[in-house]
Rosetta silent file (secondary structure, phi, psi, omega in degrees, C-alpha in Angstrom):
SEQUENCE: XXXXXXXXXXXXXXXXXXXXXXXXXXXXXXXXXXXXXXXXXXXXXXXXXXXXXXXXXXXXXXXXXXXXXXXXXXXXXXXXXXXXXXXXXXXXXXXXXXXXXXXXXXXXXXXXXXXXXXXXXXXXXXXXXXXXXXXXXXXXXXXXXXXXXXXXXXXXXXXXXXXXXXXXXXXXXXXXXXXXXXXXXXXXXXXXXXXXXXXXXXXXXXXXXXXX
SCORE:     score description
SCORE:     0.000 S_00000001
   1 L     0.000  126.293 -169.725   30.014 -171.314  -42.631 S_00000001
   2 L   -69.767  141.792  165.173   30.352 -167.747  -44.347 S_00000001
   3 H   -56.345  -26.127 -152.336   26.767 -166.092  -44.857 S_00000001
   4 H   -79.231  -44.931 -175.653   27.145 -166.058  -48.692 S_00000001
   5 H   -49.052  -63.172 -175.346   27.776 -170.243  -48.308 S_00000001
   6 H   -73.119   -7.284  147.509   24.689 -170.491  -46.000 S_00000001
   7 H   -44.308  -87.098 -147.801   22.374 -168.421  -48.784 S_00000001
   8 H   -63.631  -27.073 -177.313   23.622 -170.952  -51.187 S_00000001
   9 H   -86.091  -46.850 -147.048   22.822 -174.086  -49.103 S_00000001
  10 H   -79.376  -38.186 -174.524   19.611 -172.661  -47.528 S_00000001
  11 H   -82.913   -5.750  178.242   18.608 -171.814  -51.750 S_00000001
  12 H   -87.315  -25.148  179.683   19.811 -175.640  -52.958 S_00000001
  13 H  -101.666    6.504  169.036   17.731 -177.225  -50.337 S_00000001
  14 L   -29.596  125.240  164.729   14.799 -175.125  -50.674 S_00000001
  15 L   -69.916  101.258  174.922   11.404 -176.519  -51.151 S_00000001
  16 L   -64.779  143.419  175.058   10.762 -176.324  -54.861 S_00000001
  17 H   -88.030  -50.322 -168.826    7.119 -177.258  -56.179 S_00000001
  18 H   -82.996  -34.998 -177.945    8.021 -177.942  -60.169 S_00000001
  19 H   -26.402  -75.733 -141.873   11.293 -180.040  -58.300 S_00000001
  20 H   -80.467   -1.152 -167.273    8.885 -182.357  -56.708 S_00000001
  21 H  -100.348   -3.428 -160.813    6.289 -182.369  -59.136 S_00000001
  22 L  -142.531    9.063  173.495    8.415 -183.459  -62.025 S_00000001
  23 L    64.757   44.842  160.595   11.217 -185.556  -59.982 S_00000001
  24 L   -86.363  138.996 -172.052   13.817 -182.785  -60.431 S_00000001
  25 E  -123.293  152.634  157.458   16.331 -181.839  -58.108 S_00000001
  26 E   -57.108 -176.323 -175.577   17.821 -178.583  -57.453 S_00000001
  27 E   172.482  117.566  168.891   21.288 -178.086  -58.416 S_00000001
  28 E   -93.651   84.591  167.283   24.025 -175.311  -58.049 S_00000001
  29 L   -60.879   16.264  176.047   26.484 -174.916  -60.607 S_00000001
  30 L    92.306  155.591  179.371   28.828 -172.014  -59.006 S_00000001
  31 L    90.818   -1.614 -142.047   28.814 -168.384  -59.127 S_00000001
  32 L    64.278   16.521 -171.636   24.908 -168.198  -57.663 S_00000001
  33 L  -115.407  140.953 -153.953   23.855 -169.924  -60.154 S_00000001
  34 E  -111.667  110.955  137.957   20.725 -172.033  -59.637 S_00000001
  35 E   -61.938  176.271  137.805   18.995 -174.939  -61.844 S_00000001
  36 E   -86.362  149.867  147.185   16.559 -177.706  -61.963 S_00000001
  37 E  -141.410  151.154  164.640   18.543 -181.185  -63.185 S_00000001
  38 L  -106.209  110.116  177.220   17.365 -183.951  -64.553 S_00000001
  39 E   -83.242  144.604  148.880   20.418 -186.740  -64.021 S_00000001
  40 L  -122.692  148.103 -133.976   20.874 -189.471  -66.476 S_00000001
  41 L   -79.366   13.870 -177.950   22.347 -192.596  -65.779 S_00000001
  42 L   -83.378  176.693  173.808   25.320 -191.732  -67.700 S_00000001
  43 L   -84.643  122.688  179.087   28.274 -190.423  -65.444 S_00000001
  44 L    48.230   33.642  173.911   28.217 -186.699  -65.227 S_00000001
  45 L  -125.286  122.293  165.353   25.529 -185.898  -68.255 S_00000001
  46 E  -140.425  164.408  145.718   22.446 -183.844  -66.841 S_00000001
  47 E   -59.145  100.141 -178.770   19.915 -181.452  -67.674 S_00000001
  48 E  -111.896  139.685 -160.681   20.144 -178.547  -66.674 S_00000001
  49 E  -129.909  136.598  166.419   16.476 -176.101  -66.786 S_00000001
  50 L  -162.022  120.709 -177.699   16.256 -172.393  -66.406 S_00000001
  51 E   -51.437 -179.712 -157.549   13.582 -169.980  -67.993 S_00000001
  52 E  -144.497  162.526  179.686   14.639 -167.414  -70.525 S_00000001
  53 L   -77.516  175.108  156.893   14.386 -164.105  -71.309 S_00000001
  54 L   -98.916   42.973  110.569   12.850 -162.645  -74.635 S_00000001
  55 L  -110.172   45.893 -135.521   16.213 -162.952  -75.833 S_00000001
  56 L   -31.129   67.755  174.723   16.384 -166.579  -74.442 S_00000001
  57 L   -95.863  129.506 -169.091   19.318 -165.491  -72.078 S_00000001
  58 E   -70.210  154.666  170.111   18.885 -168.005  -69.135 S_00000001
  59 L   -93.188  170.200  175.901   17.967 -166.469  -65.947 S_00000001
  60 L  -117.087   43.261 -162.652   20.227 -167.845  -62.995 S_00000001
  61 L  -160.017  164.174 -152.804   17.656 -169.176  -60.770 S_00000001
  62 L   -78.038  142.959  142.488   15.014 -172.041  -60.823 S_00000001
  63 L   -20.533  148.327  147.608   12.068 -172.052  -63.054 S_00000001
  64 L  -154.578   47.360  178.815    8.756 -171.307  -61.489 S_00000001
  65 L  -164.311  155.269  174.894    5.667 -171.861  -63.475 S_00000001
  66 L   -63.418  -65.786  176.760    5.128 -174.531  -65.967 S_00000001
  67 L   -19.958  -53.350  179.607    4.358 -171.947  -68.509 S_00000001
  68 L   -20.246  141.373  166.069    7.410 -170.504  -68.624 S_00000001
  69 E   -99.086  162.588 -161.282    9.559 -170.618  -71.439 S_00000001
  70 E  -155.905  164.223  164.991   12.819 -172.145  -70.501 S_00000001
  71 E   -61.691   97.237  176.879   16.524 -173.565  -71.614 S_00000001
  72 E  -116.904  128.502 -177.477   16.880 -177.394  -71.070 S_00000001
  73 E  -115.522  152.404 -171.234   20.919 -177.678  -71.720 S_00000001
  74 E  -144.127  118.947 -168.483   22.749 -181.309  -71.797 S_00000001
  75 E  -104.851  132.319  153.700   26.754 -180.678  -71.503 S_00000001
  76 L  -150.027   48.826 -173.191   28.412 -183.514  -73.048 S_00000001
  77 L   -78.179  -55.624 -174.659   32.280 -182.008  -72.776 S_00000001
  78 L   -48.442  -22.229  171.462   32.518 -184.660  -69.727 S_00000001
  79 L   -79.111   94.444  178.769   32.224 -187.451  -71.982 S_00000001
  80 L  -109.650   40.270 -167.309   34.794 -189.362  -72.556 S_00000001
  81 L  -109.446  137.075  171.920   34.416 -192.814  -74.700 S_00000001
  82 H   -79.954  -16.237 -176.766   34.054 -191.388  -77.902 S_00000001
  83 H   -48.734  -94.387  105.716   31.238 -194.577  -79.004 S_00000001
  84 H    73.225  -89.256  148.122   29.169 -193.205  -76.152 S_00000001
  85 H   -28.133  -49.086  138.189   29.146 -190.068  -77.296 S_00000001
  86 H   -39.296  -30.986  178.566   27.973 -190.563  -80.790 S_00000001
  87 H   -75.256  -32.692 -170.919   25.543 -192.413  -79.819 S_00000001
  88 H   -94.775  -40.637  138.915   23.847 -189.953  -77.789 S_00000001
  89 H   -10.501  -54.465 -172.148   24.421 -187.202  -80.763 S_00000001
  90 H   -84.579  -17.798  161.324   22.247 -189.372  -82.851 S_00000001
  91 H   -71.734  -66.795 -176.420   19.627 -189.458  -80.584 S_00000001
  92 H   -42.066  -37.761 -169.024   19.835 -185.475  -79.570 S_00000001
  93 H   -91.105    2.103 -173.820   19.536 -184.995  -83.775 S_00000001
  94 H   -64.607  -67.211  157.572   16.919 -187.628  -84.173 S_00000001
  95 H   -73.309    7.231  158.279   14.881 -185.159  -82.451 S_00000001
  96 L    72.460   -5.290 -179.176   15.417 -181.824  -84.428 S_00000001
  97 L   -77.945  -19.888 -138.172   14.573 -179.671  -81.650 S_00000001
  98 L   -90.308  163.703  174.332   17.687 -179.594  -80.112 S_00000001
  99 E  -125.105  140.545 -171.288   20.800 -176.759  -81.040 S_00000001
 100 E  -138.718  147.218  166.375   24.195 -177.624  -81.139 S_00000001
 101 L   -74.164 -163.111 -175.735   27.657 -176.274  -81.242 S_00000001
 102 L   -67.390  -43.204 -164.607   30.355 -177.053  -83.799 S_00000001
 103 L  -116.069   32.578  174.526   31.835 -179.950  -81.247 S_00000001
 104 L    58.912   18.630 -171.303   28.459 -181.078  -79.895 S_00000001
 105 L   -98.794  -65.485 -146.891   29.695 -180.244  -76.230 S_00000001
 106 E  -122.449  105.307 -177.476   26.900 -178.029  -75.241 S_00000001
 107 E   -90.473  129.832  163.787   23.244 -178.979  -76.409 S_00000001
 108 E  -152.321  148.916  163.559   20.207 -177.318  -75.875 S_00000001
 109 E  -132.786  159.157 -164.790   16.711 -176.624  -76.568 S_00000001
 110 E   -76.824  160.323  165.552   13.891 -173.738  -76.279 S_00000001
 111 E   167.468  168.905  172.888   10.306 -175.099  -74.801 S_00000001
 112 E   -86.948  179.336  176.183    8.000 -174.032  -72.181 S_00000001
 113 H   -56.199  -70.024 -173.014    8.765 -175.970  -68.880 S_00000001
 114 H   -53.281  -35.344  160.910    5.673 -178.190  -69.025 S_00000001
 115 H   -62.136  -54.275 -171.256    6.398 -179.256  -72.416 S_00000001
 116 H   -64.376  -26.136  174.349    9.760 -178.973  -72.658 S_00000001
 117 H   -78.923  -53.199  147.551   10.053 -181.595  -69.467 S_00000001
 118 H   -26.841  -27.289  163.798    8.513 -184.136  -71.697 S_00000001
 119 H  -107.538  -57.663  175.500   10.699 -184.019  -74.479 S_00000001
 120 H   -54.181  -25.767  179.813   13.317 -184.372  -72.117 S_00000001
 121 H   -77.625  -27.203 -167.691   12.465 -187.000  -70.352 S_00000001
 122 H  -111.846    8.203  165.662   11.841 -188.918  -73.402 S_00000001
 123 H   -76.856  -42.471 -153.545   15.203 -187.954  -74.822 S_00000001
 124 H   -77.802  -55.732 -171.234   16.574 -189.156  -71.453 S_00000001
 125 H   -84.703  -10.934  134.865   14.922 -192.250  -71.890 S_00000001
 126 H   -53.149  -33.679 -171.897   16.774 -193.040  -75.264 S_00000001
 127 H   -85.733  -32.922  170.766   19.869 -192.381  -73.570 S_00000001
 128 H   -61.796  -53.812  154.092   19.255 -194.499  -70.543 S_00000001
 129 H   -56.993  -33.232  150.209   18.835 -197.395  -72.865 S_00000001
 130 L   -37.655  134.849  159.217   21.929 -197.698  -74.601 S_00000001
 131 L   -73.207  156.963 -173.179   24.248 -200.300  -74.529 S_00000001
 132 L  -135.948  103.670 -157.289   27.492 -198.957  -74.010 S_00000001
 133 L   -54.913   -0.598 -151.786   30.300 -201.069  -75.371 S_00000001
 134 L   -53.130   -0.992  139.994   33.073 -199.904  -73.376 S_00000001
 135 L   113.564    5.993  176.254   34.671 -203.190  -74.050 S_00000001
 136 L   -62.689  119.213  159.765   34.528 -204.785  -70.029 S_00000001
 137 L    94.172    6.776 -166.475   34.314 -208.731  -70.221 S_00000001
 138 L  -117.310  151.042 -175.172   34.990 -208.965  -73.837 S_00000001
 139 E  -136.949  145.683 -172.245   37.426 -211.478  -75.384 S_00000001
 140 E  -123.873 -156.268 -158.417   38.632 -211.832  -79.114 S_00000001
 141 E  -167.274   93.346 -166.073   40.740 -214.576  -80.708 S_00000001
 142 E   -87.200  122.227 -177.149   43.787 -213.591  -82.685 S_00000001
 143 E  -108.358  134.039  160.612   44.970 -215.917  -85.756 S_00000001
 144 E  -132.126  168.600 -162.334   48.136 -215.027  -87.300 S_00000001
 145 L   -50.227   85.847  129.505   49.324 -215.422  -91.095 S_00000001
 146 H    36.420  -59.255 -160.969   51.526 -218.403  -91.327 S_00000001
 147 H   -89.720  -22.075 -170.930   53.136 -217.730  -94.085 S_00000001
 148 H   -96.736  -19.739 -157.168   54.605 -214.366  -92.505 S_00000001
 149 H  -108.103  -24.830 -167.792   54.736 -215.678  -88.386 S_00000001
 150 L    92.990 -173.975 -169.169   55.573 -219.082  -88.967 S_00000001
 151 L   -63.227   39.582 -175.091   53.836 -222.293  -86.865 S_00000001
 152 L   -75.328  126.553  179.876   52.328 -219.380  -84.058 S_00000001
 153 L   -78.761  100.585  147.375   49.219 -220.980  -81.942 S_00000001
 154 L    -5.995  113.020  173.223   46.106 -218.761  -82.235 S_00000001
 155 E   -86.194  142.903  141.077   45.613 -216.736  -78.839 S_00000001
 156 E   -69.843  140.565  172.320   42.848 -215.039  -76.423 S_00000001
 157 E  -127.723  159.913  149.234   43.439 -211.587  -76.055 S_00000001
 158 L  -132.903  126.330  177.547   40.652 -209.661  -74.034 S_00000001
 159 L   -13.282  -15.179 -178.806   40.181 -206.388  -75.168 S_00000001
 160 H   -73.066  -46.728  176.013   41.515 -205.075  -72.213 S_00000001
 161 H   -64.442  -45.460  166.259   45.099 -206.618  -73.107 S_00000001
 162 H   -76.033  -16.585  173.507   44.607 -204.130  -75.922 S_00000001
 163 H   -67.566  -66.470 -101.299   43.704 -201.199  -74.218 S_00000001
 164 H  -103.933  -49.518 -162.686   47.112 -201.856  -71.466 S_00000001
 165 L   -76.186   -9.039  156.790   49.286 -202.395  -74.839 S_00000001
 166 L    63.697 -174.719 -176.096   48.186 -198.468  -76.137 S_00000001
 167 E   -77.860  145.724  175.312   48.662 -197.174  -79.429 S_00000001
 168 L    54.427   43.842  168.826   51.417 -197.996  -82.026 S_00000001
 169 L   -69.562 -139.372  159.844   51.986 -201.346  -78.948 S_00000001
 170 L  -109.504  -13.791  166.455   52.910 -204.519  -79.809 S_00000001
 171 L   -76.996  -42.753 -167.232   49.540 -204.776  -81.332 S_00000001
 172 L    61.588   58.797  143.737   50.023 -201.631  -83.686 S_00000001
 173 E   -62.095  146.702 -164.590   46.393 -200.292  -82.481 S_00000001
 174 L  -117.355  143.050  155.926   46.206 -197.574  -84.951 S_00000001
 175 L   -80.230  -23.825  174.605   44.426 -194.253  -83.124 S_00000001
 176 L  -138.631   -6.933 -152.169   42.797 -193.800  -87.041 S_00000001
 177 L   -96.362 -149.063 -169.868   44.006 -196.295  -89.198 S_00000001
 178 L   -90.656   11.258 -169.532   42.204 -199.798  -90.061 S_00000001
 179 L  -128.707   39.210 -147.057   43.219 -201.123  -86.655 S_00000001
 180 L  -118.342 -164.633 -168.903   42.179 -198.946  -83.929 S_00000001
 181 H  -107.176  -17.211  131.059   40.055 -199.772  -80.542 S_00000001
 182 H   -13.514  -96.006  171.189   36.958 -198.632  -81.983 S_00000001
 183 H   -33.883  -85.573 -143.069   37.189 -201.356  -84.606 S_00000001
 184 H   -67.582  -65.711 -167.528   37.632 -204.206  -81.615 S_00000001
 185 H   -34.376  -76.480 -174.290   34.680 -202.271  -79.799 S_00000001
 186 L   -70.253    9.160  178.684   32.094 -202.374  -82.473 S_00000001
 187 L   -61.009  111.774 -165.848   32.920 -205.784  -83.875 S_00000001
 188 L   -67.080  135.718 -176.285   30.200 -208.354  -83.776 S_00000001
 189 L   -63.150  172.423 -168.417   30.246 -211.323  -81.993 S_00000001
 190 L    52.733   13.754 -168.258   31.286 -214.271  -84.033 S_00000001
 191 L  -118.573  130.150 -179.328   32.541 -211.593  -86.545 S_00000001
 192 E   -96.547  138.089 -170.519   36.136 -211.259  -88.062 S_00000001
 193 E  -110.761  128.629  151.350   38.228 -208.197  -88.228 S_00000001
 194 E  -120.858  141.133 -168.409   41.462 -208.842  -90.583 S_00000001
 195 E   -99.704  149.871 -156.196   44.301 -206.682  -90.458 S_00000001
 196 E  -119.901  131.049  159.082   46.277 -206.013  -93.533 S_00000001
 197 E  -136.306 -165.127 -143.018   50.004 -205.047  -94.235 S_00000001
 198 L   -84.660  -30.533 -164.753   51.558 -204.252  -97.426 S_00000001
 199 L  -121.826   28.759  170.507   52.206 -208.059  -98.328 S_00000001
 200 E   101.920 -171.679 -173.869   48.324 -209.481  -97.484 S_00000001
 201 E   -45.048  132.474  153.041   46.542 -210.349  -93.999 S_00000001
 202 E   -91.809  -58.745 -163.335   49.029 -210.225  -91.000 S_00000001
 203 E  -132.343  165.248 -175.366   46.693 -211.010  -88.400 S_00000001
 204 E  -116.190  133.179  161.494   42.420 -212.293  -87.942 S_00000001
 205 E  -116.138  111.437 -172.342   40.873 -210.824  -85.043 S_00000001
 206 E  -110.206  128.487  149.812   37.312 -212.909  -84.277 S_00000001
 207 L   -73.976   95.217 -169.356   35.215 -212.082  -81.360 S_00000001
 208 L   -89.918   -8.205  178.856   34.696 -214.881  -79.216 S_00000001
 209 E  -169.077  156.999 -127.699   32.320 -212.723  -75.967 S_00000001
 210 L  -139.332 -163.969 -179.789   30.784 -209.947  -76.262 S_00000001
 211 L   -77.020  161.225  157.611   30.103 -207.371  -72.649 S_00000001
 212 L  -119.565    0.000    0.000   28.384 -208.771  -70.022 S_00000001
């Protein structure tokens, strides 16, 4: 192991005080540069905490007084179910502190540490709670028109069978139109989605099971 490597291992396992006091872990994102995280149970969305300057330019090294005033940033470039995302948008603006770019990938807000860990954590704990639809386990029940298909026997599909069959498929999932995988996702159970062509309904899509 190169000296620069062991500096970097010897500063990620350090003993931290605000770490252990506030269930925080270190955490090295490359370059030297050193955090706090917070993890949330989503896959690869964290916190990341680092005091600020008085131009609240992050420093690159762990917090180390409560006082402090500090950065807490939430990257959410990583995400990729677009529900999922939205969802966690509407939370981040619910609370008004937070600053965002144009495409919502990198979130953050100003606070001292002691504070500022408190409003995260209870951001965190909005986020943890979502359901997240991604559409595992779910089954719908397709009816088609008659008068256009003929004598065709109503089917199970499970959402899955529409993901494998892709966009513009044998399904015609629409990526924007009135058809898309969205539209299956958010559908209610016991609730019918009908699809339309030019000449009335072609096909009824009902939800028959929801995630498990």
């Amino acid at each position: 192991m190169s000296d620069r490597a062991k500096t970097i291992m010897d500063k990620l396992y350090e003993e931290n005080a605000l770490a252990k006091k506030h269930n925080l872990d270190n955490y090295h994102s490359g370059g030297g540069c050193f955090h706090l995280a917070y993890f949330t149970n989503v896959e690869g969305l964290m916190w990341l905490i680092n005091d600020i300057d008085e131009s609240n330019e992050p420093s690159m090294d762990y917090p180390t007084d409560e006082n402090q005033r500090c950065m807490f940033g939430l990257d959410l470039c990583y995400l990729e179910d677009d529900v999922q995302t939205e969802q966690i948008v509407e939370i981040l603006q619910r609370h008004q502190a937070l600053t965002v770019d144009e495409s919502y990938d990198h979130t953050f807000f100003y606070d001292t540490f002691k504070s500022g860990v408190k409003k995260m954590k209870a951001i965190t704990n909005e986020i943890n709670s979502l359901k997240y639809h991604t559409g595992l386990g779910e089954k719908f029940v397709v009816i088609w028109n008659r008068e256009s298909y003929g004598e065709v026997e109503p089917r199970i599909i499970t959402f899955n069978d529409f993901v494998n069959d892709g966009i513009g498929g044998e399904w015609n999932i629409d990526e924007d139109g009135e058809f898309t995988l969205d539209h299956l996702r958010n559908l209610k159970l016991g609730k019918m989605l009908e699809v339309c062509s030019p000449f009335g309904w072609d096909i009824k899509v009902i939800k028959i099971k929801e995630v498990s």
